[in-house]
N, C-alpha and C positions, 0 to 999 in steps of 0.2 A: 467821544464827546468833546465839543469844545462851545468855548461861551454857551455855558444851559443848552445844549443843544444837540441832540445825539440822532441821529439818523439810523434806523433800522432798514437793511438791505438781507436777502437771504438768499442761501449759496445753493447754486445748479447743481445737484446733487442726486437729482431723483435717477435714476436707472430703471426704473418699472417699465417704460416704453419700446426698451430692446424688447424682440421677441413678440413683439403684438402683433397678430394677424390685421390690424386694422377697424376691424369690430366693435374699440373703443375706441373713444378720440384720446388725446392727449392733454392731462387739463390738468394737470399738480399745479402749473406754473414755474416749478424747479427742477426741468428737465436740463440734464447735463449737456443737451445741444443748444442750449442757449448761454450756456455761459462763456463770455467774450462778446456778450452781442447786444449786451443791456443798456439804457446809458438812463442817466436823471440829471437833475440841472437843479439847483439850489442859490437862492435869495440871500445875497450877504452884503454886508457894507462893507467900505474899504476893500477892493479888489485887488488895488496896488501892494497890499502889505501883506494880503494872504497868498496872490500870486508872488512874490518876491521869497513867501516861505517856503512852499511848494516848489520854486525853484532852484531854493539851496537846498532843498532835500531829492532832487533831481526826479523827482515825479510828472515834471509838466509834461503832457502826449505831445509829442513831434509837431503835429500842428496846430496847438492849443497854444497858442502864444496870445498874450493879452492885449484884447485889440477893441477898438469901439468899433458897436455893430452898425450901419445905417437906421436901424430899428429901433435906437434910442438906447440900447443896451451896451457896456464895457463889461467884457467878460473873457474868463479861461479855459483852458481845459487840462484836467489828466486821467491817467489812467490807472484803478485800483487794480489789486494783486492779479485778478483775473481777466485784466484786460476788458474792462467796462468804465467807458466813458461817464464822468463825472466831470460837469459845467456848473463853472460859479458867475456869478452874474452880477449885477446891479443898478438900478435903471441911470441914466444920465441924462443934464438937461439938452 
């Protein structure tokens, strides 16, 4: 949680899909073949001071450096423990 703010994300865990003939589909949504493949993007102020925090805690993804988008967007990127992309944003004039 930070600033009132907590984000719920849920861990690829599921294993039930080994072993299937095929006959059912695949539908838990936390199938452990997706984990590392996720990404979300989140609506914040101040870009410069959260990516500068993120940056001393050496989190920022390789080429997630904080750049303004053409799109009206300045925004970063890193990567949580399991390798899923997390974009912070914020619009600019």
């Amino acid at each position: 949680m930070r600033d009132r703010v907590a984000i719920h994300l849920w861990a690829a865990t599921d294993e039930s899909w080994r072993g299937r003939d095929g006959d059912r589909p695949v539908v838990s949504g936390a199938e452990t073949f997706i984990a590392g493949t996720a990404s979300c993007r989140v609506h914040v102020t101040d870009t410069d001071a959260l990516c500068a925090r993120y940056r001393e805690a050496g989190v920022l993804h390789p080429n997630g450096a904080l750049i303004d988008k053409p799109y009206g967007l300045r925004e970063f990127a890193i990567l949580d423990l399991d390798g899923n992309l997390i974009t912070f944003f914020e619009r600019i004039a």
